[in-house]
C-alpha positions in Angstrom: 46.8 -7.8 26.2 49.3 -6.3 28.6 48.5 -3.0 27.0 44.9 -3.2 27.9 45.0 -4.0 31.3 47.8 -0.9 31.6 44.9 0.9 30.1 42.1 0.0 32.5 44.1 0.8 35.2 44.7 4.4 33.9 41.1 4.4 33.6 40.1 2.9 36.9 42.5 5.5 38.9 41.3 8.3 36.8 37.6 7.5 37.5 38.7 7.2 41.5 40.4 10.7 41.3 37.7 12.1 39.3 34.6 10.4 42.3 36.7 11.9 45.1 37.1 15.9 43.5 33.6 15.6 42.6 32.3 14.1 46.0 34.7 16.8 47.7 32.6 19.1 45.4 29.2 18.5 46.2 30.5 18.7 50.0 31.6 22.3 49.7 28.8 23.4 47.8 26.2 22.0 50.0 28.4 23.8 52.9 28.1 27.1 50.7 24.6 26.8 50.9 24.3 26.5 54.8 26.7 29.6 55.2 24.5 31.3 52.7 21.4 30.7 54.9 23.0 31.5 58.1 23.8 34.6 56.7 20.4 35.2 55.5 19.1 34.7 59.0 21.6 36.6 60.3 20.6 39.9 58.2 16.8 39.4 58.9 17.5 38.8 62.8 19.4 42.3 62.5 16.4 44.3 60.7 14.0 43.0 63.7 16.3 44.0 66.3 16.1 47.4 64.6 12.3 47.7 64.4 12.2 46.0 68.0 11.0 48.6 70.9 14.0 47.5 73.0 16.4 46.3 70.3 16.3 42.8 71.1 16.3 39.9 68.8 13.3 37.0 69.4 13.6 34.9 72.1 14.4 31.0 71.8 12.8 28.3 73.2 14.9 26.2 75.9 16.1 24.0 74.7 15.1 21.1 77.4 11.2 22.1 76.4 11.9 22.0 71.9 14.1 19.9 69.7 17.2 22.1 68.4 15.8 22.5 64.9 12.0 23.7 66.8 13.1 26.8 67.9 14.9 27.6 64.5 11.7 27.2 62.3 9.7 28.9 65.1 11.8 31.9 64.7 11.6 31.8 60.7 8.3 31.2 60.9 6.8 32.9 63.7 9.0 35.9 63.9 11.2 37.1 61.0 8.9 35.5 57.8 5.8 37.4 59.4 7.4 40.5 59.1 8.4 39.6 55.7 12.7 40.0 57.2 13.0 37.4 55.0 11.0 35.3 52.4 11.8 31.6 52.5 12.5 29.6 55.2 16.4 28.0 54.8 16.2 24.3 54.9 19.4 21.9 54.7 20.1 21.0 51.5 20.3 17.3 52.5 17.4 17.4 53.9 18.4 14.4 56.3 18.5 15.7 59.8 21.9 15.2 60.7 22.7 19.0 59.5 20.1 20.8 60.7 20.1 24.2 61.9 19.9 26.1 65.6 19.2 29.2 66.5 19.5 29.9 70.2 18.8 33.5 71.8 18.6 35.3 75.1 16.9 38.5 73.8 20.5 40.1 73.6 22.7 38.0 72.3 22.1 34.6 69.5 23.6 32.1 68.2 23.2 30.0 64.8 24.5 26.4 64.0 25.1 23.9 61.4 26.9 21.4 60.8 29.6 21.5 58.1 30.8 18.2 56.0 34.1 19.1 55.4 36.2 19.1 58.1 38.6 21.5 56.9 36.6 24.5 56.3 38.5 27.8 56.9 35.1 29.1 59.0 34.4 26.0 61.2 34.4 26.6 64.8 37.8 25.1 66.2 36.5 25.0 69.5 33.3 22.8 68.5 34.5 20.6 65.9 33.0 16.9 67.3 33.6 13.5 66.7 30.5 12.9 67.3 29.6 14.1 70.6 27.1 16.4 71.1 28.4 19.9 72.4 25.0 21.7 73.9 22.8 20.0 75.5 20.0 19.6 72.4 22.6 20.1 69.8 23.0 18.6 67.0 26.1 15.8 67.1 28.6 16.9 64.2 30.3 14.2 62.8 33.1 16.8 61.1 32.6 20.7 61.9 30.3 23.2 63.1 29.9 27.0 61.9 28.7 29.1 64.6 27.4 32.5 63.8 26.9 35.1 66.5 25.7 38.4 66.7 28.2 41.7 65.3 
């Protein structure tokens, strides 16, 4: 009897281990895929500044008049998918909200957002990592870390 409750405790602390790497897991790929689309929007905003008459990138919305995620489909939509810069627009891969993406431009410099789940990525932005609070006015509150991606 002894021997069997030895062995469903093996079993229990195994299964524990084995929910946490695998949680940890789906966390860091689901991050993967964020950094993947920012860098997708990234190339495409750097082929229209090239076929733009001044070499600007698009414009964003202010942020007071759109939601943070507006301006970022506007620009997929609107600006770089018309011009075939890229093909798909990126969507979170949660698809809850709470990760969503921003893009925020004055015409010479931009900026793209998202919120990361784990907290210890080696390309979060240590100067906007949250607890919560939201760090630009219409941002986004990230609970763990944010990578920001700006312009080369």
């Amino acid at each position: 009897m002894v021997e069997l409750l030895v062995s469903i405790a093996i079993i229990g602390v195994l299964a524990v281990i084995g929910f946490a790497t695998y949680t940890n897991g789906l966390k860091s790929s689901r991050d993967g895929q964020r950094k993947n689309d920012l860098k997708a929007v990234q190339n495409a905003l750097e082929l229209a500044k090239q076929d733009t008459a001044g070499g600007t990138y698009p414009v964003s919305f202010p942020v007071a008049m759109y939601p943070s995620n507006s301006a970022f489909t506007y620009l997929i939509t609107n600006s770089l998918k018309v011009k075939s810069y890229i093909q798909k627009t990126p969507a979170d891969p949660t698809s809850t909200g709470v990760y969503s993406y921003r893009y925020i431009s004055d015409g010479n410099t931009y900026t793209l957002e998202s919120c990361l789940e784990n907290s210890n990525d080696a390309q979060k932005d240590q100067y906007r990592t949250y607890g919560g609070a939201t760090p630009v006015a219409g941002a986004t509150a990230c609970t763990y870390a944010r990578l920001v991606m700006t312009n080369p």
